[in-house]
VMD Tcl script that builds the backbone (N, CA, C; Angstrom):
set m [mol new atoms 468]
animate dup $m
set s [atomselect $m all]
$s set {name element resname resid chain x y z} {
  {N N UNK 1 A -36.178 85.411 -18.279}
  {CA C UNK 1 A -36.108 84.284 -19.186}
  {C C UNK 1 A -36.537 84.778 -20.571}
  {N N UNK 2 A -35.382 84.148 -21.836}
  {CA C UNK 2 A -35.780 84.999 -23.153}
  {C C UNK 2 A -37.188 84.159 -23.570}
  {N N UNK 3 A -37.942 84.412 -24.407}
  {CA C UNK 3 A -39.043 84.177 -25.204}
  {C C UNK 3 A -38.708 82.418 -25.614}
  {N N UNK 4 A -37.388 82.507 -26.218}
  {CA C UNK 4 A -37.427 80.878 -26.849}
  {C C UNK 4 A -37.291 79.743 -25.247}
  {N N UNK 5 A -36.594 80.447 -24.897}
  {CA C UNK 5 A -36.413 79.558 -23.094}
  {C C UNK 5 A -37.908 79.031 -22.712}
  {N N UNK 6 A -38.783 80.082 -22.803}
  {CA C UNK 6 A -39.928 79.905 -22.101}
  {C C UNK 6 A -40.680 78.601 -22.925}
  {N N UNK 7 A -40.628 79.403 -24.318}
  {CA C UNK 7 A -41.158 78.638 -25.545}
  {C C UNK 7 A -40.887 76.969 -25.059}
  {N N UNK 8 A -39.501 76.991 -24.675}
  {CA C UNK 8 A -38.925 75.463 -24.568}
  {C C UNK 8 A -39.484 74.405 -23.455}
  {N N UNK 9 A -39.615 75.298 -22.497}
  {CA C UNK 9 A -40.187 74.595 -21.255}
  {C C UNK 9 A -41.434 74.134 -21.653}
  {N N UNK 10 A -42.356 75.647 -22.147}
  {CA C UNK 10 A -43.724 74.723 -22.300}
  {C C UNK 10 A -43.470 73.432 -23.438}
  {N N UNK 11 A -42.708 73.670 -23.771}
  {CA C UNK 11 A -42.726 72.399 -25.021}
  {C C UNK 11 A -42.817 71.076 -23.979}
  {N N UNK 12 A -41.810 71.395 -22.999}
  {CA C UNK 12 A -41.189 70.179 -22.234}
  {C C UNK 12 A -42.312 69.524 -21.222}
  {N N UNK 13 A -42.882 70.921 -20.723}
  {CA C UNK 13 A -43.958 70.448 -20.066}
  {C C UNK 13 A -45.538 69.875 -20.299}
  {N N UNK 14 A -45.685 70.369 -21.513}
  {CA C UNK 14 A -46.802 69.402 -22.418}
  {C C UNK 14 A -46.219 68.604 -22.641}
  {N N UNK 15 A -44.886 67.817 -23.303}
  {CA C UNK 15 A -44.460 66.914 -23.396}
  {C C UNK 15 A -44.464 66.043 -22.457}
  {N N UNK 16 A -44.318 66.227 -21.361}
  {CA C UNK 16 A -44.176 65.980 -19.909}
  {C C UNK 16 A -45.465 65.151 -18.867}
  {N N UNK 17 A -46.795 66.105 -19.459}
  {CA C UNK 17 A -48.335 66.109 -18.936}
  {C C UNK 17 A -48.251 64.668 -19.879}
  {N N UNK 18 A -48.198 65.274 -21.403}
  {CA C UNK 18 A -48.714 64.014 -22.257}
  {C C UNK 18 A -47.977 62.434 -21.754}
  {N N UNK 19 A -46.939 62.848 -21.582}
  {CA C UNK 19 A -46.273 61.360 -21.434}
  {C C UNK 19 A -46.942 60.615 -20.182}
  {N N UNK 20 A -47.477 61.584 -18.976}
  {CA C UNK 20 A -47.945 61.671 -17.919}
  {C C UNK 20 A -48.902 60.648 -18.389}
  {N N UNK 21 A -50.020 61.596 -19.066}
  {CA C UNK 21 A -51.715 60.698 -19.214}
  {C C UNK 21 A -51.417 59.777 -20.111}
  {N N UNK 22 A -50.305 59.319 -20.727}
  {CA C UNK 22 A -50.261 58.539 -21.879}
  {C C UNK 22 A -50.090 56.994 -20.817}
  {N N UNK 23 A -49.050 57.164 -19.982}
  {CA C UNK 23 A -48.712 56.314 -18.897}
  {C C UNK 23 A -50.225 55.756 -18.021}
  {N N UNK 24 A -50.775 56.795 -17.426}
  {CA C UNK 24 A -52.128 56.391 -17.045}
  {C C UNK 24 A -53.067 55.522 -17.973}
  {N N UNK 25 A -52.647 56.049 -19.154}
  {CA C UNK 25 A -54.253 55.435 -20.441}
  {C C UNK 25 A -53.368 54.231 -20.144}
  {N N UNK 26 A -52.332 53.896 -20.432}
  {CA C UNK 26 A -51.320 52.585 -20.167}
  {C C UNK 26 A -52.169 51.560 -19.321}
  {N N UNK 27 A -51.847 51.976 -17.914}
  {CA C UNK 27 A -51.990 51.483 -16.542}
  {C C UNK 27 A -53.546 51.273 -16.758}
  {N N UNK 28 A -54.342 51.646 -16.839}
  {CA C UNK 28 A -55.380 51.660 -17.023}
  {C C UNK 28 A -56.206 50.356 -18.027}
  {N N UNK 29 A -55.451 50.431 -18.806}
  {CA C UNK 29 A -56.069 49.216 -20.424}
  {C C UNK 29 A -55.156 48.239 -19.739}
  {N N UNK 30 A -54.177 47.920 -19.293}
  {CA C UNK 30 A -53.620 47.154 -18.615}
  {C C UNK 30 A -54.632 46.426 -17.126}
  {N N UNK 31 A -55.060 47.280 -16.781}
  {CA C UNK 31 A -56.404 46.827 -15.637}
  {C C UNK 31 A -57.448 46.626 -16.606}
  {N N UNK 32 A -58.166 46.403 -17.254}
  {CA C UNK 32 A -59.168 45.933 -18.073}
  {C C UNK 32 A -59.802 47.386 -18.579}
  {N N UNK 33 A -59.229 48.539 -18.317}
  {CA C UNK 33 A -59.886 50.403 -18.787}
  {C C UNK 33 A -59.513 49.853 -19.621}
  {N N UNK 34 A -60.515 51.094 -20.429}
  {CA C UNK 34 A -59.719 51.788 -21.295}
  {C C UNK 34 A -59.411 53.605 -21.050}
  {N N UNK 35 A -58.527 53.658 -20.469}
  {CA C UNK 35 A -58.526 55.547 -20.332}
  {C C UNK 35 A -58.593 55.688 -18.631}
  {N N UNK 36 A -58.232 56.887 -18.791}
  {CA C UNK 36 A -58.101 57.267 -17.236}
  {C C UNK 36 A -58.891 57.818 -16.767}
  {N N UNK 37 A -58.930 58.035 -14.890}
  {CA C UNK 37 A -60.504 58.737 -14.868}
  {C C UNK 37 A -59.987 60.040 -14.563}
  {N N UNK 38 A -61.167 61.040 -14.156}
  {CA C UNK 38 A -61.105 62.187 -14.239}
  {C C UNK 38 A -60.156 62.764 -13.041}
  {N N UNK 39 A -59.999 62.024 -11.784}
  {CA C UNK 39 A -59.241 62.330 -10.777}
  {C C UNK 39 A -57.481 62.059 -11.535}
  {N N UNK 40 A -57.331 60.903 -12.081}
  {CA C UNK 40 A -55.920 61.295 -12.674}
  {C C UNK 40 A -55.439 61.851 -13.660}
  {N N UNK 41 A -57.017 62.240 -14.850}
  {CA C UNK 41 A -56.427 63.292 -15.342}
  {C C UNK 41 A -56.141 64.540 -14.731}
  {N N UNK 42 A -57.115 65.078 -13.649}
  {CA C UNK 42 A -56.379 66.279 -12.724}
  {C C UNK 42 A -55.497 65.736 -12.232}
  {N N UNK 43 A -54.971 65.037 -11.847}
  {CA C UNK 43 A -53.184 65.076 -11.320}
  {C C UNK 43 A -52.427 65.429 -12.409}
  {N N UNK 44 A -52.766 64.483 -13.338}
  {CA C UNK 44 A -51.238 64.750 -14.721}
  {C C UNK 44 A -51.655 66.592 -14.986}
  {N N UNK 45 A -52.677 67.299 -14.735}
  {CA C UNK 45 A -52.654 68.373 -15.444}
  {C C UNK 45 A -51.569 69.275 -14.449}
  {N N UNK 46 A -51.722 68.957 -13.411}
  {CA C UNK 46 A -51.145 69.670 -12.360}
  {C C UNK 46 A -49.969 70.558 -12.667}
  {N N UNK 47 A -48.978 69.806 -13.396}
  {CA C UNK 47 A -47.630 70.568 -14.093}
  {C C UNK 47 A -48.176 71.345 -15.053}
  {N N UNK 48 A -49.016 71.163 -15.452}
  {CA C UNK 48 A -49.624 72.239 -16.758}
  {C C UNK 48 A -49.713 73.412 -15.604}
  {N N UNK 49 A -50.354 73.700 -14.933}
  {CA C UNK 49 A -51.031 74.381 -13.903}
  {C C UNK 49 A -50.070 75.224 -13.313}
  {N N UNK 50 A -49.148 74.228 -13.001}
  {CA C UNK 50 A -47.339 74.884 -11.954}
  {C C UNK 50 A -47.045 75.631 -12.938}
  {N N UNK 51 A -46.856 75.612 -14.396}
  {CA C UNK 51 A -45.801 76.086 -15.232}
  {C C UNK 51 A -46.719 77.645 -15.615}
  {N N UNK 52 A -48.203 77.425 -15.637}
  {CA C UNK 52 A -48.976 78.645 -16.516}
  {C C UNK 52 A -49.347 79.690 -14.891}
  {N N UNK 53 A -49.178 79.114 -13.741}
  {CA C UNK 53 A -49.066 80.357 -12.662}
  {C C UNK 53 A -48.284 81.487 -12.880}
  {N N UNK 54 A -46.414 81.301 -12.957}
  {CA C UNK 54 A -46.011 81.945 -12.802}
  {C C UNK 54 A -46.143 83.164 -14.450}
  {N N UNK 55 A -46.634 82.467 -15.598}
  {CA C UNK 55 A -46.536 82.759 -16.645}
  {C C UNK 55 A -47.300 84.279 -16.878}
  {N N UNK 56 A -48.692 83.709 -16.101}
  {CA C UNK 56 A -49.633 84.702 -16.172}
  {C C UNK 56 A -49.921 85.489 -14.938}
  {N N UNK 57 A -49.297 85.387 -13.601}
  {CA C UNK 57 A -49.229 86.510 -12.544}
  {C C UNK 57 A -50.413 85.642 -12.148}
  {N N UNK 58 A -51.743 85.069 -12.130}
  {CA C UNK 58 A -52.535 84.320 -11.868}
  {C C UNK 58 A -52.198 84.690 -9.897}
  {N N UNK 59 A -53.119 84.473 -9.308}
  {CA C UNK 59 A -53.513 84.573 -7.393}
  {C C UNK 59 A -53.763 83.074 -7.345}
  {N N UNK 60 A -52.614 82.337 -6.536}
  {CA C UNK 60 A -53.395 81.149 -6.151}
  {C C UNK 60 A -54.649 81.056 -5.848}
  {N N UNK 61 A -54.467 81.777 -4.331}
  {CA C UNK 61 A -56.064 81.594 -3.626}
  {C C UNK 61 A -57.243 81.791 -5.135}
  {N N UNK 62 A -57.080 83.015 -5.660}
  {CA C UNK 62 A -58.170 83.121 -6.652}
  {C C UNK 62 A -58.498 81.283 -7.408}
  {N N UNK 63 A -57.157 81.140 -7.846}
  {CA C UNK 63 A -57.325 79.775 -8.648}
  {C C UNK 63 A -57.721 78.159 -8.151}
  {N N UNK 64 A -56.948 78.447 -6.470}
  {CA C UNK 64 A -57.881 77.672 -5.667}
  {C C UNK 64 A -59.478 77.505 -6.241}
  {N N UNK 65 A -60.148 78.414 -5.492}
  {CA C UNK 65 A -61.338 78.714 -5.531}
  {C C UNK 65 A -62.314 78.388 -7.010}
  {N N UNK 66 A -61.343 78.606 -8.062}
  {CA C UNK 66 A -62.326 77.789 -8.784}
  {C C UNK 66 A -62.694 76.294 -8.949}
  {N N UNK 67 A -62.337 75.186 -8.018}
  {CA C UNK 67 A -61.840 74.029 -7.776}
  {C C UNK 67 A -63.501 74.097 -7.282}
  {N N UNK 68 A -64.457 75.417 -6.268}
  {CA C UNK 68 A -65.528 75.128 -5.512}
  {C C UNK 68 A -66.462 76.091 -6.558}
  {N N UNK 69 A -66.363 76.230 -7.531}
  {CA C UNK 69 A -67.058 77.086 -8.892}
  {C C UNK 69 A -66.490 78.329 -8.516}
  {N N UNK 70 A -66.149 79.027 -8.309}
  {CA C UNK 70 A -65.555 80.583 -8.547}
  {C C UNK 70 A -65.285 81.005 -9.659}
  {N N UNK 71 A -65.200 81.734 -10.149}
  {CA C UNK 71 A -64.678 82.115 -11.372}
  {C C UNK 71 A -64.508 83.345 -11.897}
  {N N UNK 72 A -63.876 84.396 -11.106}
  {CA C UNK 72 A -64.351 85.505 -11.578}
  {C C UNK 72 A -63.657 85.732 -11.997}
  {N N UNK 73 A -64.269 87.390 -12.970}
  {CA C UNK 73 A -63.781 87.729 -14.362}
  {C C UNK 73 A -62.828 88.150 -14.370}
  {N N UNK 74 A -61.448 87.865 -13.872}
  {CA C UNK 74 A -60.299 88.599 -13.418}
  {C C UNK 74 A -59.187 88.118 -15.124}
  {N N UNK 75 A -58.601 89.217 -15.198}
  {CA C UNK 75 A -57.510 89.216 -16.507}
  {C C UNK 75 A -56.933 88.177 -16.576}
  {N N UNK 76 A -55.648 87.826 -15.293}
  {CA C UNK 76 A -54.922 87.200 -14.756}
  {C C UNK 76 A -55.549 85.617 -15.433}
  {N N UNK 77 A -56.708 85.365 -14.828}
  {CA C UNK 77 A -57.314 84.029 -14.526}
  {C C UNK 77 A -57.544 83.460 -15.816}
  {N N UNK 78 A -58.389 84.670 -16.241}
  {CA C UNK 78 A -58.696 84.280 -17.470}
  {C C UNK 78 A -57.504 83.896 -18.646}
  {N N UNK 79 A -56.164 84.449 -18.673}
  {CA C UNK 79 A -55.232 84.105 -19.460}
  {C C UNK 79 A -54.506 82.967 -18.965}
  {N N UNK 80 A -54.261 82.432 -17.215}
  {CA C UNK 80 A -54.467 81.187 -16.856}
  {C C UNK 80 A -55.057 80.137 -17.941}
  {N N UNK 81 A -56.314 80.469 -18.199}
  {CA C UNK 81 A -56.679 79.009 -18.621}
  {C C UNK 81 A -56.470 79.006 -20.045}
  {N N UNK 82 A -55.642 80.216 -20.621}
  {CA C UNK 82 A -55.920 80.244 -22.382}
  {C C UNK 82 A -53.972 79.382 -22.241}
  {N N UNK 83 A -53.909 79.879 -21.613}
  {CA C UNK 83 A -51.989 79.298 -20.860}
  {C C UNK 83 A -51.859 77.817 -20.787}
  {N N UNK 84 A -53.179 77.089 -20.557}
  {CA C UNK 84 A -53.537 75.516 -19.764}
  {C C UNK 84 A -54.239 75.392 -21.174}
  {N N UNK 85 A -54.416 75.653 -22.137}
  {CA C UNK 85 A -55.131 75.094 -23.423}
  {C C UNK 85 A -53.952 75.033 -24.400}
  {N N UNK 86 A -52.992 76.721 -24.130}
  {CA C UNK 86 A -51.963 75.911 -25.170}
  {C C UNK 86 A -51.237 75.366 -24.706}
  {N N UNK 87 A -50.696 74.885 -23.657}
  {CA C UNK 87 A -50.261 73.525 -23.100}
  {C C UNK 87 A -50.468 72.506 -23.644}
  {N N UNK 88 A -52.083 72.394 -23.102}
  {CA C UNK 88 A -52.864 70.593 -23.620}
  {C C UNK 88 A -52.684 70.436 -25.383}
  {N N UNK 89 A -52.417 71.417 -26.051}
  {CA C UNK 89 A -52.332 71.447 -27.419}
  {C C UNK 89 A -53.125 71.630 -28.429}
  {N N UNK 90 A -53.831 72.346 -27.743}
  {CA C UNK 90 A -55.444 72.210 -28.437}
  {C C UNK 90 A -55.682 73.518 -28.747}
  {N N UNK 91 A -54.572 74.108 -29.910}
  {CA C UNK 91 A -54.333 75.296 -30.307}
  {C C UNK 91 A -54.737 74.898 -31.752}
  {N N UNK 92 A -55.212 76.154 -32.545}
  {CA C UNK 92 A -55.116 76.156 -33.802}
  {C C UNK 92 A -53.669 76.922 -34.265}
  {N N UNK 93 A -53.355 76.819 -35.752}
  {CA C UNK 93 A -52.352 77.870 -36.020}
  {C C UNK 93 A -52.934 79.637 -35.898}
  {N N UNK 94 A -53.991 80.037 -35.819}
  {CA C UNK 94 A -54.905 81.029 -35.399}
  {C C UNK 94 A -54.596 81.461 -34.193}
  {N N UNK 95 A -54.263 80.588 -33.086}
  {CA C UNK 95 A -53.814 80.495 -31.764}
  {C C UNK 95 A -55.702 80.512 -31.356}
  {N N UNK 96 A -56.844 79.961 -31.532}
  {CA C UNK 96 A -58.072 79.765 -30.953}
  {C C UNK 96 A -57.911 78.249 -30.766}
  {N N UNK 97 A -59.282 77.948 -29.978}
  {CA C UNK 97 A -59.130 76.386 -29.514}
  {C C UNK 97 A -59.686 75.804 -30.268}
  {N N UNK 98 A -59.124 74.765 -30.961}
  {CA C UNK 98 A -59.428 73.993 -32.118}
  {C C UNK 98 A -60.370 72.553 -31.311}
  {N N UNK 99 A -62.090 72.362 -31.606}
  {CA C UNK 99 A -62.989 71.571 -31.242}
  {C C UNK 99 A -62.451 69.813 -31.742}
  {N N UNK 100 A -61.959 70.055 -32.706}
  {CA C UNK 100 A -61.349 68.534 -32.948}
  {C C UNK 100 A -60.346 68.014 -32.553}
  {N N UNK 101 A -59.183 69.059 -32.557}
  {CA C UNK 101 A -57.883 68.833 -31.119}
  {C C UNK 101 A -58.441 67.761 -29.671}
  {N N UNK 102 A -59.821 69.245 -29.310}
  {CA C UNK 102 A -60.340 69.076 -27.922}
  {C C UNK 102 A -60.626 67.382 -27.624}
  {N N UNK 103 A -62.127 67.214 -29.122}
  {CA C UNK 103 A -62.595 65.780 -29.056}
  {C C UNK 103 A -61.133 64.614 -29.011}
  {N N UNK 104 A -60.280 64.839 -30.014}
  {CA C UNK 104 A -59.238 63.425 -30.171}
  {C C UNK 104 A -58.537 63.336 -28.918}
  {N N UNK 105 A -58.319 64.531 -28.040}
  {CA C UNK 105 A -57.566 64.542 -26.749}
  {C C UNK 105 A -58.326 63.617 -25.854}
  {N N UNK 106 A -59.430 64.467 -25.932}
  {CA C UNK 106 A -60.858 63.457 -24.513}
  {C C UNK 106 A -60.700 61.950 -25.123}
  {N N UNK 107 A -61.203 61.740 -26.270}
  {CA C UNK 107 A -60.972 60.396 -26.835}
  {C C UNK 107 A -59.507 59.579 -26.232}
  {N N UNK 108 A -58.687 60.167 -26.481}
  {CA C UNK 108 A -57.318 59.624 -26.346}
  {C C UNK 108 A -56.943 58.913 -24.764}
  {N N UNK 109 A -57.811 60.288 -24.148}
  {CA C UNK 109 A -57.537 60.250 -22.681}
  {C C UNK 109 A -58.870 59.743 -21.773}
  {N N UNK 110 A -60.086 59.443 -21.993}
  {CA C UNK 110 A -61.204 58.841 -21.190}
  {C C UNK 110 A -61.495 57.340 -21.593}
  {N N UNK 111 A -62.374 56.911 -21.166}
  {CA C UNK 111 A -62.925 55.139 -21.409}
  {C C UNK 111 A -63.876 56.029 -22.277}
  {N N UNK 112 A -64.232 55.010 -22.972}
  {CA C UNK 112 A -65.468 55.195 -23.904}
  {C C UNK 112 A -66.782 56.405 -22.987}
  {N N UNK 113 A -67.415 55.967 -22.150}
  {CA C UNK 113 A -68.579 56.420 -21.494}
  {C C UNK 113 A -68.252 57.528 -20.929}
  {N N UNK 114 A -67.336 58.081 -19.940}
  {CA C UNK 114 A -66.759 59.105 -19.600}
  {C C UNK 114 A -66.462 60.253 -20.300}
  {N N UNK 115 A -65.876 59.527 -21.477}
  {CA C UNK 115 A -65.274 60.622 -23.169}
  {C C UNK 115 A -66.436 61.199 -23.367}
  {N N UNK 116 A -67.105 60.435 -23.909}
  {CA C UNK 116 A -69.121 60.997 -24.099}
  {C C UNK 116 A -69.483 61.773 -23.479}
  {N N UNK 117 A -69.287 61.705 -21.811}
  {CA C UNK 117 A -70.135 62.682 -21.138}
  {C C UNK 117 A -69.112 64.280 -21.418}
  {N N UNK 118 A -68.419 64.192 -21.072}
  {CA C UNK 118 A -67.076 64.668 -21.512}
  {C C UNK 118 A -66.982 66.136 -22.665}
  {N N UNK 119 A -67.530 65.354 -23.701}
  {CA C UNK 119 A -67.384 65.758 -25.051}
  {C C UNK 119 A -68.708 66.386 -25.339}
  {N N UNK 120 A -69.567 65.950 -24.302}
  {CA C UNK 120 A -71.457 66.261 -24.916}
  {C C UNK 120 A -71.091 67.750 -24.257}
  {N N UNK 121 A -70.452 67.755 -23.231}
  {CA C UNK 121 A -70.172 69.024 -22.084}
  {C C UNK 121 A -69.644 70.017 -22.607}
  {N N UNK 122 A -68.564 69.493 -23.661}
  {CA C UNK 122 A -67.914 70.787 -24.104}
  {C C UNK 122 A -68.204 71.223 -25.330}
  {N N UNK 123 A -68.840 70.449 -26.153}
  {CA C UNK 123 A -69.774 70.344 -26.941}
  {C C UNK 123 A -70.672 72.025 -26.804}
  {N N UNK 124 A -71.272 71.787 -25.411}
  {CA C UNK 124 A -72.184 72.654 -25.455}
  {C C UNK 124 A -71.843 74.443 -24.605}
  {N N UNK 125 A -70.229 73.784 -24.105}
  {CA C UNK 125 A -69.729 74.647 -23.493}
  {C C UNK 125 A -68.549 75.883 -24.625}
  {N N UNK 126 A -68.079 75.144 -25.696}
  {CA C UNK 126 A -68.167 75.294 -27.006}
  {C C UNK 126 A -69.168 76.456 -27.479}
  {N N UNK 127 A -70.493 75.850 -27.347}
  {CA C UNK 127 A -71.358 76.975 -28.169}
  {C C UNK 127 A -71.517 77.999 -27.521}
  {N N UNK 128 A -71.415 78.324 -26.424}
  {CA C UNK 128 A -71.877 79.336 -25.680}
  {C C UNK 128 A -70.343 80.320 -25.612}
  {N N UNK 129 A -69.208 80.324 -25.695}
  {CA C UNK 129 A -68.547 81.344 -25.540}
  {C C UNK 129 A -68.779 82.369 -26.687}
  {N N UNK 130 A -68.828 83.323 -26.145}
  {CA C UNK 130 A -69.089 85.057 -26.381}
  {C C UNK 130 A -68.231 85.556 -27.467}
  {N N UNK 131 A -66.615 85.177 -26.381}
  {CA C UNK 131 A -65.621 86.286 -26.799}
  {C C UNK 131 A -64.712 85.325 -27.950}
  {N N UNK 132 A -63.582 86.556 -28.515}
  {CA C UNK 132 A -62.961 85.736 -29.678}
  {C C UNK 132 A -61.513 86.146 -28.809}
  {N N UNK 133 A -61.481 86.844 -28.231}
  {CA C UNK 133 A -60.415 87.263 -27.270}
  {C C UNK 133 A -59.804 85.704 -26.358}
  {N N UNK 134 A -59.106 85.291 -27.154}
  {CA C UNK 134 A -58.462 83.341 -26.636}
  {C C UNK 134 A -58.207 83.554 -24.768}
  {N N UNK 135 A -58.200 84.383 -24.215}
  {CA C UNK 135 A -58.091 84.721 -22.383}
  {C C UNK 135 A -59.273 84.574 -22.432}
  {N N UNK 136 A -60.543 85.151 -22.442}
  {CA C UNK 136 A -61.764 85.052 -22.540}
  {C C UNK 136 A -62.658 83.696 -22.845}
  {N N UNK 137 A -62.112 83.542 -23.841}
  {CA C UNK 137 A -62.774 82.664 -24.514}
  {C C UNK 137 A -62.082 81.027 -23.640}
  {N N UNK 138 A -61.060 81.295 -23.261}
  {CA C UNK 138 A -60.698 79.544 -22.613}
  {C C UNK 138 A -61.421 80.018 -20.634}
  {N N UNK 139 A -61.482 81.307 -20.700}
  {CA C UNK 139 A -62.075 80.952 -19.327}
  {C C UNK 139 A -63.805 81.014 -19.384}
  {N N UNK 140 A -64.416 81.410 -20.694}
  {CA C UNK 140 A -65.663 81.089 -20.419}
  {C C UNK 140 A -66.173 79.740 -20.642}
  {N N UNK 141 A -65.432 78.947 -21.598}
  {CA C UNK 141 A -65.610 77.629 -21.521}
  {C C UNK 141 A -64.983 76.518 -20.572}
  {N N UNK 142 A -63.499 76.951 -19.777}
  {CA C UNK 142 A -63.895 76.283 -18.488}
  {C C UNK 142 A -64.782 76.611 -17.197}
  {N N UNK 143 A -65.237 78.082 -16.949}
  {CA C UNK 143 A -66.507 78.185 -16.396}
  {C C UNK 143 A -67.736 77.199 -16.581}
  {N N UNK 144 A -67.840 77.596 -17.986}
  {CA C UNK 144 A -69.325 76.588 -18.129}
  {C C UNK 144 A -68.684 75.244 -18.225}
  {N N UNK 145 A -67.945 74.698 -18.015}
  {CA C UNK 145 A -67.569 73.081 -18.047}
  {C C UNK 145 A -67.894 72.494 -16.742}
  {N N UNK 146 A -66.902 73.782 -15.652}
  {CA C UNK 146 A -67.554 73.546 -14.094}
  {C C UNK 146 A -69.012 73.857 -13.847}
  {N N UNK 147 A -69.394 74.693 -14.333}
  {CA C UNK 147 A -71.235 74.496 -13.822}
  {C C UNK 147 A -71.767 73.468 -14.662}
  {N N UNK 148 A -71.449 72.676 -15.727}
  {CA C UNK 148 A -72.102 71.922 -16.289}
  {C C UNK 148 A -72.094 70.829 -15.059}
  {N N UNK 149 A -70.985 70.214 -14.950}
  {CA C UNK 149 A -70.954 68.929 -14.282}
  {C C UNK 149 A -69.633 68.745 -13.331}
  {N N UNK 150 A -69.593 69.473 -12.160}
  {CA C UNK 150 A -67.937 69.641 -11.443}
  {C C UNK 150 A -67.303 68.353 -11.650}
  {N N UNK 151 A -68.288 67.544 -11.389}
  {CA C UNK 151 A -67.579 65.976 -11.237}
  {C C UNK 151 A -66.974 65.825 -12.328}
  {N N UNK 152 A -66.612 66.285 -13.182}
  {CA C UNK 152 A -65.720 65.954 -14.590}
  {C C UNK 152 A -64.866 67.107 -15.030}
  {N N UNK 153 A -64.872 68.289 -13.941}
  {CA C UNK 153 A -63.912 69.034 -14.049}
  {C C UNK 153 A -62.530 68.832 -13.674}
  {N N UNK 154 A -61.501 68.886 -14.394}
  {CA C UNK 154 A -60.301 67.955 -14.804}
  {C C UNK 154 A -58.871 69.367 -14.902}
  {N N UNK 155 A -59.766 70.584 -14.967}
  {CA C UNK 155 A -58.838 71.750 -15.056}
  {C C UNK 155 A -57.759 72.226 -14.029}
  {N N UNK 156 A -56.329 72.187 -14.103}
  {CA C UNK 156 A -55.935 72.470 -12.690}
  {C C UNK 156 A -56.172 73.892 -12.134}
}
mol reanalyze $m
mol bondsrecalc $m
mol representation Tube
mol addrep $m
């Protein structure tokens, strides 16, 4: 598959996720929410997830496993999740993960109270990455997102 092909899909498939959680925030404010919870934002991510496997050679089983905290420092994995950030869109033109992207997304996509916990998490998961290397750097901050609080881990 040439470069723009690929280019196109992910277009289609963030397009795709978004329309996904946009439908949920819907369904949701329609039931008296506002925003979806964290179990259907992991479903809508799921196609993010299908599309950045084959992208990055990624080991299921390995990627399983971070679902129960795993996380190891493997190449593969780690460009997995930099694959699942430029998806969600939360790219700069730099190609690093832009913190205000991150916040308006959570905003867009949680109830008020949830967003908060949410945002305090990555907030602090944010300060702690190391590397400037964008593979690195999106898997040390979904690492520390899962040891912060699994219950709000949302990553497929």
């Amino acid at each position: 598959m040439n470069n723009n092909m690929q280019k196109n899909r992910v277009r289609y498939i963030s397009s795709a996720a978004f329309l996904t959680i946009a439908i949920l925030v819907a369904i949701n404010i329609q039931d008296g929410e506002a925003g979806a919870t964290i179990a259907q934002i992991r479903e809508s991510m799921k196609p993010i997830g299908d599309a950045c496997i084959p992208e990055t050679g990624v080991c299921e089983e390995m990627l399983a496993k971070t679902q129960q905290g795993e996380f190891p420092a493997d190449p593969e994995l780690q460009c997995y999740y930099a694959c699942v950030f430029r998806m969600m869109e939360v790219m700069n033109g730099n190609d690093q993960i832009d913190t205000d992207m991150v916040m308006d997304k959570i905003d867009a996509m949680l109830p008020e109270d949830l967003a908060q916990r949410v945002k305090e998490n990555s907030k602090i998961c944010f300060s702690k990455i190391t590397s400037n290397d964008l593979c690195v750097m999106s898997w040390e901050f979904t690492k520390c997102f899962y040891e912060l609080d699994s219950s709000l881990f949302f990553f497929p």
